[in-house]
C-alpha positions as CSV (number, residue, x, y, z in Angstrom):
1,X,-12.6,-2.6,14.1
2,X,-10.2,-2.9,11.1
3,X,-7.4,-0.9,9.7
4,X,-6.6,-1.5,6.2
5,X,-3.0,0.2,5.1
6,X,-2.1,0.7,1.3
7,X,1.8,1.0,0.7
8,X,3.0,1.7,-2.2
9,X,6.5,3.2,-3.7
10,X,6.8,6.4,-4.4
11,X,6.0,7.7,-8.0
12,X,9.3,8.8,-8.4
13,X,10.5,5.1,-7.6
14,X,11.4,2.9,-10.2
15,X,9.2,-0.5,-9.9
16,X,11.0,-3.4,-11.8
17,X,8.2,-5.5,-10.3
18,X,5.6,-3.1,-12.0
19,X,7.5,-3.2,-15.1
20,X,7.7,-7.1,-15.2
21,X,4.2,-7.5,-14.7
22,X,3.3,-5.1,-17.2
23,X,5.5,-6.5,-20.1
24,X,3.7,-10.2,-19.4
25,X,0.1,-8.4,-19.2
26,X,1.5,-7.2,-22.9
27,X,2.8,-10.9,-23.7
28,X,-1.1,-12.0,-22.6
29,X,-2.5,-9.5,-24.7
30,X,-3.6,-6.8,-22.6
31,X,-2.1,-4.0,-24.3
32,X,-3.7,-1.1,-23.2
33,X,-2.2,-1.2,-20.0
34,X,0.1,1.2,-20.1
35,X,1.3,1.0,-16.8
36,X,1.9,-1.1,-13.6
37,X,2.7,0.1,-10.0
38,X,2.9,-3.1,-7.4
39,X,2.3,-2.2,-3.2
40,X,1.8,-4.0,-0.3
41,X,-1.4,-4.1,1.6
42,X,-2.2,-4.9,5.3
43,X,-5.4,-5.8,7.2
44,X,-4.9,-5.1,11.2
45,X,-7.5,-6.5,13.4
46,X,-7.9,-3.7,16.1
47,X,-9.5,-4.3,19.6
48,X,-10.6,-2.5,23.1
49,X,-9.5,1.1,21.4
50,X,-11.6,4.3,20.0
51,X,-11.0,5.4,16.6
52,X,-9.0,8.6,17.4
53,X,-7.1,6.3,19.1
54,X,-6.6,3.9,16.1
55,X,-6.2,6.2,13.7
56,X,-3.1,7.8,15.5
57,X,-1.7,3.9,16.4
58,X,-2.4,2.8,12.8
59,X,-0.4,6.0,11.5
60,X,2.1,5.5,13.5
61,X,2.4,1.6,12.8
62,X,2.7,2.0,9.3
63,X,5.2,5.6,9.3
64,X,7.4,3.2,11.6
65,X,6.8,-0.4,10.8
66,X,4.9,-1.2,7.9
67,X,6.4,1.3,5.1
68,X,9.7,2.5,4.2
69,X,9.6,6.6,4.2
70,X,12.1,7.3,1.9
71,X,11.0,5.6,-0.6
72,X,7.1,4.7,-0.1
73,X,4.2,6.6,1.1
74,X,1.0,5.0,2.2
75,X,-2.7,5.8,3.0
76,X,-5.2,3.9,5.6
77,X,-8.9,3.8,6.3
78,X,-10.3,2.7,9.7
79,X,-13.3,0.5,9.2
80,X,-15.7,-0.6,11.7
């Protein structure tokens, strides 16, 4: 079983990396992006547990490890 975790900052979080990677999709010619939020995303090979169980470690592993709650929020999928 996998665990896929999607971190990203908050929307009311500036993101200078966003922003720099939307001005140079501008400078390539893409302008019709209008905007650009960057994240972080993690794969966790899970083993020997039941989904209720991983669901609840996986939560848990990302609220206390993986992102930072004051400024991010994040979302996961268990996948078998």
């Amino acid at each position: 079983m996998k665990a896929n975790i999607w971190v990203m900052l908050e929307p009311t979080v500036l993101d200078p990396q966003g922003q720099t990677i939307q001005h140079a999709l501008g400078s390539l010619g893409y302008t019709n992006v209008r905007g650009v939020r960057q994240g972080k995303f993690f794969v966790l090979d899970l083993d020997g547990i039941s989904r209720e169980d991983a669901e609840k470690q996986v939560e848990r592993i990302a609220r206390e490890v993986l992102a930072n709650p004051v400024i991010e929020q994040f979302r996961f999928e268990i996948v078998e």
